[in-house]
Every structure is written in C-alpha cells, then in structure tokens.
C-alpha atoms as one frame of an Amber mdcrd trajectory, in Angstrom:
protein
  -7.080  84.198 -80.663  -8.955  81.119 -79.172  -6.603  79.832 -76.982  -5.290
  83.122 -75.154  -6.671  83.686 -71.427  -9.228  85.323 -71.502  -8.816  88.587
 -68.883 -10.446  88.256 -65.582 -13.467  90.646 -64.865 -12.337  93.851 -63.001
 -12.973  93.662 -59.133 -16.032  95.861 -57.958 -15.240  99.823 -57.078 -16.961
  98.327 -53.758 -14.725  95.330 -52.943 -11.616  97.745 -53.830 -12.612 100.280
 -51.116 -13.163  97.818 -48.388 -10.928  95.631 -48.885  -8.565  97.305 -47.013
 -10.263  97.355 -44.134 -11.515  93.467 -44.317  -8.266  92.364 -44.591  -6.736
  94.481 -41.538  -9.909  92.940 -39.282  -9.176  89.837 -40.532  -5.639  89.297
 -39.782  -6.003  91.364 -36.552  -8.490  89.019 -35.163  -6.413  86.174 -35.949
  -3.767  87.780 -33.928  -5.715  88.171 -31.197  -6.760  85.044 -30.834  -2.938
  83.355 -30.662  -1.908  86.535 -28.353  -5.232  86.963 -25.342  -3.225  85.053
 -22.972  -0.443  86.988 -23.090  -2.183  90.035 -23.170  -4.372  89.009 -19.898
  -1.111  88.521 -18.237   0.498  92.223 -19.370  -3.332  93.672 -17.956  -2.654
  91.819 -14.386   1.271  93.334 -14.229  -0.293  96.949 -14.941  -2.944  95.995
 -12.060  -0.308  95.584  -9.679  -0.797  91.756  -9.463   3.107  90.876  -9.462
   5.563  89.439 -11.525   4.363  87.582 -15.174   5.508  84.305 -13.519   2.919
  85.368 -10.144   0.293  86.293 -12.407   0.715  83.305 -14.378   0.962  81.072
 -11.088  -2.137  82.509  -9.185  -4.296  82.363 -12.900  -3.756  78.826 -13.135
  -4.139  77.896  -9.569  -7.060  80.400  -8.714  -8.847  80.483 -11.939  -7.996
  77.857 -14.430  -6.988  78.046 -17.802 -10.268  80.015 -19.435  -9.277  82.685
 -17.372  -6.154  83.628 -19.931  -9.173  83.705 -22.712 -11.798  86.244 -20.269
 -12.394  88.929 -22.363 -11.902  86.968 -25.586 -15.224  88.670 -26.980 -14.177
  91.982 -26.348 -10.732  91.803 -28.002 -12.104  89.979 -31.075 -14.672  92.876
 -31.156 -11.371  95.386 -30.865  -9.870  94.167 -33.286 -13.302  93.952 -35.938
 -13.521  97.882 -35.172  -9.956  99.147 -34.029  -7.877  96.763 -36.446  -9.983
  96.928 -39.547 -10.242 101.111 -38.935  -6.593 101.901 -38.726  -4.818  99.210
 -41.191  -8.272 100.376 -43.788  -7.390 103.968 -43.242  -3.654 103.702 -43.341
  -3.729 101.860 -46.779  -6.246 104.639 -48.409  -4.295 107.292 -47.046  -0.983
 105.788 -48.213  -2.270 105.099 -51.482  -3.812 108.778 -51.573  -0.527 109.985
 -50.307   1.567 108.189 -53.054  -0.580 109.167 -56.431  -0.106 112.585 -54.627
   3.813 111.894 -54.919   3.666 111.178 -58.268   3.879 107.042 -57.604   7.328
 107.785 -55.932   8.038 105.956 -52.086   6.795 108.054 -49.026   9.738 108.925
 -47.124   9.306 108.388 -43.316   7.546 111.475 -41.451   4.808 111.192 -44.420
   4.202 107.300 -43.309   4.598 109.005 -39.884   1.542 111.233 -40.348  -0.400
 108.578 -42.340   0.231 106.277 -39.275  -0.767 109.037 -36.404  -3.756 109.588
 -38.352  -5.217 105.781 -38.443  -4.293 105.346 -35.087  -6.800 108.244 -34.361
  -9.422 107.310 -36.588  -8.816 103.280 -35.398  -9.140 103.992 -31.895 -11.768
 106.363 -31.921 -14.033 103.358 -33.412 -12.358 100.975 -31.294 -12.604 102.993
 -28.424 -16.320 100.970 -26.974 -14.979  97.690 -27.319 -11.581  98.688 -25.541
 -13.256  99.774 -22.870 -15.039  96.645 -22.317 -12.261  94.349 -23.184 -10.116
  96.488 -19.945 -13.157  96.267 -17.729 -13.801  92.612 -17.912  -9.784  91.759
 -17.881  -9.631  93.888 -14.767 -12.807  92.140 -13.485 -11.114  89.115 -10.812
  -8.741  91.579  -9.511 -11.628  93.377  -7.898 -13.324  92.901  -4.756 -16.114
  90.784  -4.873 -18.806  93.469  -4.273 -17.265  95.974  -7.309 -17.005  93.430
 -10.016 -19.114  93.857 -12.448 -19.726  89.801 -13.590 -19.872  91.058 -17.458
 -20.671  87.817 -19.815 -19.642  88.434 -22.813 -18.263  92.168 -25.036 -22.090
  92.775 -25.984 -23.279  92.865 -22.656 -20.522  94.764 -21.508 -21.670  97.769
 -23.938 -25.004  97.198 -23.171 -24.429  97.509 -19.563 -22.336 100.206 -19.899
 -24.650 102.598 -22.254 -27.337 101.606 -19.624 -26.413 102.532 -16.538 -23.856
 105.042 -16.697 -24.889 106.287 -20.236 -23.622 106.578 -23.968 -21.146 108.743
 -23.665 -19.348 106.596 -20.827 -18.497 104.406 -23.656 -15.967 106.304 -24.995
 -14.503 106.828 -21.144 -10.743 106.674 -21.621 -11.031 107.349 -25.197  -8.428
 110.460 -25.020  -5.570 108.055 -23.732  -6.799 105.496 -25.218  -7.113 107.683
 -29.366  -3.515 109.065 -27.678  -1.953 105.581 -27.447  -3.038 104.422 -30.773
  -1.403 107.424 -32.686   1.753 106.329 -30.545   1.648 102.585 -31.627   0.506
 103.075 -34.616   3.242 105.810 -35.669   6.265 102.999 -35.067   3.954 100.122
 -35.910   2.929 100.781 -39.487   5.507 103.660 -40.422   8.492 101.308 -39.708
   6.507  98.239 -41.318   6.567 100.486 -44.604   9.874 101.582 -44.157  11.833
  97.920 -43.184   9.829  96.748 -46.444  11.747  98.928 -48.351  14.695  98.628
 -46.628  15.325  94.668 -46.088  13.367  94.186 -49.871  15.101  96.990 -51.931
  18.416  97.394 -49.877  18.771  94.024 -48.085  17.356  92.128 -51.304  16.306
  89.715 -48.952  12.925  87.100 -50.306   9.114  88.085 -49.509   8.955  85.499
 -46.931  12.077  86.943 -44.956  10.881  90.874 -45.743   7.572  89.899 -43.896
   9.605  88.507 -41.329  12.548  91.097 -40.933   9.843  93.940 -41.028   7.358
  92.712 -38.828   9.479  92.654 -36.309  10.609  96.081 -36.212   7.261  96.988
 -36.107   6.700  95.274 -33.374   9.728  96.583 -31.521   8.880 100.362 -32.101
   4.976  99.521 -31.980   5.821  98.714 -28.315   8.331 101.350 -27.400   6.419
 104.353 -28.711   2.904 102.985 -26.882   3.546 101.311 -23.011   3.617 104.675
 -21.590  -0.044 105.728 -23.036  -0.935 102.138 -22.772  -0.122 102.376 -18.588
  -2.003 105.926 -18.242  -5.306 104.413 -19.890  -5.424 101.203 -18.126  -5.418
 103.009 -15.139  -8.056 105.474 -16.267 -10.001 102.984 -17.577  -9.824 100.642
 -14.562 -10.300 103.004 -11.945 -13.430 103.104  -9.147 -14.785 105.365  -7.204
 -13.678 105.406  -3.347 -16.752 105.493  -0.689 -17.320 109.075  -1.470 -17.244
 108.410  -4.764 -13.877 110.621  -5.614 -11.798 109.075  -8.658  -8.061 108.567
  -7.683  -7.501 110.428 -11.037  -9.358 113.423 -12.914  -7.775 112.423 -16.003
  -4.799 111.496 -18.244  -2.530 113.907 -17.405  -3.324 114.186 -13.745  -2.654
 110.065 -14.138   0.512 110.495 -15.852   1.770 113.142 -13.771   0.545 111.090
 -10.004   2.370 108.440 -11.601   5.680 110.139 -12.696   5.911 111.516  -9.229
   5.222 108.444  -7.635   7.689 106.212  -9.773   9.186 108.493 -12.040   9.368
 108.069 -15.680  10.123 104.010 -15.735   7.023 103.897 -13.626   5.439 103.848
 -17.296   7.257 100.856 -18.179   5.541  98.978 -15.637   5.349  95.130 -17.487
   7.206  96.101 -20.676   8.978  92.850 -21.453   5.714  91.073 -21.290   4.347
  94.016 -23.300   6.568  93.940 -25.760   6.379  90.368 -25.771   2.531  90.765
 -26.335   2.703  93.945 -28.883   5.624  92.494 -31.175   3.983  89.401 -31.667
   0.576  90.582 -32.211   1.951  92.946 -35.046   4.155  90.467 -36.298   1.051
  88.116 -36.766  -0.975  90.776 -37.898   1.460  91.254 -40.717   2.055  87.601
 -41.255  -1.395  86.951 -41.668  -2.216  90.087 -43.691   0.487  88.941 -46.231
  -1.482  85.402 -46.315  -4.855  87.076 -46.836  -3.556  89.454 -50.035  -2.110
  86.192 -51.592  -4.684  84.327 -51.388  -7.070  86.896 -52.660  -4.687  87.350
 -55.125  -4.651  83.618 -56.426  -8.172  83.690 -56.827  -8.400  87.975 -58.989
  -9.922  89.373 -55.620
C-alpha cells in the first residue's frame, strides 16, 4: 500500500556488536566528568590527607580549583577503556546468558557471575589508565623531589612504559581486576535486579525505575568495592624508601599490614565520601546510558 511506512533498514551486524560497548564509554565518561572532584577528594582521604572538609580546605587554599579536575585525562581515558569493557561485556554476556535461558529473566547469582566477569575483563583493559589516573591524583601529596610532574594520561603511560617498562603498566592490576569484580558484582547485578523489581513488582514509570535502581547500584557498587579500592590505592601509590624496599610486597601483605594496623574498618577509610563518589557515578552512568539508548532509539540506531 502507498501510504504505509515503509520499514527502516536493519542496523549493521557491526553497529549491533559495539554498540554495547559505545554506549557504556559514553555514559561513563559523562559521569566522570560531573564526579572528578569528588573523586580527587575520596583519593586525598585514602592518602591520609584528613577529613573531606581538610582536603577540601587545603585544595582550594593551596592549589586552586583545577586541582579537583588533575587527572581529568586519565579518568576520561578509564572510563573509554574500563567503562566501555565491562558495561560492553556485561550486556553480550547477559544477552548470551538469556537466549541460553530460553528468553526467561536471569535470576541473581547468574547476573552475579555475568557481573564478576566484566569487572575482570573491564579492569584488565582499564588497568593502564588506572594506574595513571592514581599516580597523578596522588602526585601534590608527595614530596617535591618524588613527584613525578605527569601532564596529561598519555604522558603518564608513556613515561611509565619508558622508564620502568611495559609490564609496570599493569602494576596494581591484581587489586585493581579484584576490585572491579567486587563493584561490578553489586553494581550491575542489583541494577538488573531493582529493574525488575521496582518495574515488574513496584510498577513504578521508566523514569522512576532508572531512578529507584540506580541507586541501589550505587549503594552495593560501593559496599562490595572500598575495601579492594583502599588495598590498591595503596599499592598503586606506594614508593620506594632510600633503600629502595616497598612498604608492601603486595595485596595481601597490604591488606593484612592494614587489618593489623586498623583492623577491618581500617578498609573503610573515606567511605561516606566514597560512597558519595561511587553511587553517584553509577547512578549517572545509568541515567545517561538510559538517555543514550533512547535517543538511538528515536533515530532506528
């Protein structure tokens, strides 16, 4: 018939498999760019540097305001390899997971899995710019003759490959693939999950499921991760004394110095500010994620 619509062309096999994983960059860089203040400020607690209202205090009067955005580069890298890694991989192996159900829901330990699985595969590509992003938010609380003056996130890698070689760029990366299996278990697990819940259950709107869901993700995103997220911050951070002995061997002699020094809240070190910086990162992540799929939506992407 002449006046029916006619259908609009099928989307590319290519744009379908990485889509996923533009979106999640997308939105996760986004994020990051509300959130780098706040996550400065939770990278100075962990550093010993006092209280968030100290930190904030000394920032401001010491360094100005472009010192809550130092690192910016790095985290906006992050997020390009971490971000669009484990939200990619999480939707393709949810999707895999489901067809393998028989198009029936995933119930929770197989989100579980799917989420401890992106986390590993995020962070392991993520794991570079991490390490740069740490080093040059760590940078001003050093001594003048240790810092390390990096630029921008490019020069940081460079640097890094350069004088202390390839592999060091992946220093950290057991807490750090450790801590993203963590995060990522509550984060995207419990997104999945409060979906169902506050849409199917709830019958609350798509505007207040987004809402009601992202932040539980946040909330358990947080939870599950400070404790990995202390031990690789201090791995990560650490410098050689003047005979050139580490104060740590490694993550577990970290977590296990630290336990006996402060016990097991010792690994809580910052966590309101933390969780003030996870929850709203995820939230936005989720927020904006939402935004990007209806917009590609409207226009048959």
């Amino acid at each position: 018939m002449g006046d029916e619509k006619k259908p609009k062309a099928p989307v590319s096999g290519v744009w379908s498999t990485v889509k996923p994983f533009v979106n999640g960059g997308t939105a996760g860089m986004l994020a990051t760019c509300v959130i780098q203040p706040i996550d400065m400020i939770k990278v100075r607690i962990q550093l010993g540097q006092g209280s968030a209202a100290q930190v904030t205090s000394n920032m401001l009067k010491n360094e100005g305001v472009a010192a809550f955005y130092k690192g910016l580069s790095a985290g906006l890298l992050r997020q390009a390899t971490y971000t669009t890694a484990r939200l990619g991989s999480f939707k393709i192996l949810t999707s895999k997971a489901i067809e393998a159900n028989e198009g029936k829901p995933l119930p929770l330990y197989q989100k579980a899995l799917c989420g401890l699985t992106a986390g590993a595969i995020g962070a392991t590509v993520g794991s570079p710019a991490d390490l740069a992003l740490i080093r040059m938010q760590a940078d001003a609380t050093l001594p003048a003759a240790q810092r390390r003056n990096y630029t921008n996130a490019f020069q940081a890698l460079y640097r890094i490959g350069a004088d202390e070689g390839v592999l060091a760029l992946w220093k950290g990366a057991g807490p750090t693939v450790v801590r993203a299996m963590a995060l990522n278990m509550g984060m995207l697990a419990s997104y999945d999950q409060s979906v169902e819940f506050f849409r199917d259950s709830v019958g609350l709107g798509e505007a207040a499921t987004v809402l009601g869901a992202s932040s539980v993700s946040g909330f358990f995103a947080a939870a599950c991760s400070l404790p990995f997220d202390y031990v690789k911050t201090q791995i990560q951070k650490m410098q050689p004394d003047a005979d050139g002995k580490y104060p740590y061997t490694g993550s577990l002699d970290c977590a296990a110095k630290t336990f006996k020094a402060g016990g097991p809240f010792k690994f809580y070190t910052g966590f309101p500010v933390y969780c003030i910086r996870i929850a709203p990162h995820v939230m936005m992540t989720w927020i904006f994620l939402n935004q990007i799929q209806k917009l590609q939506k409207g226009y048959g992407l």
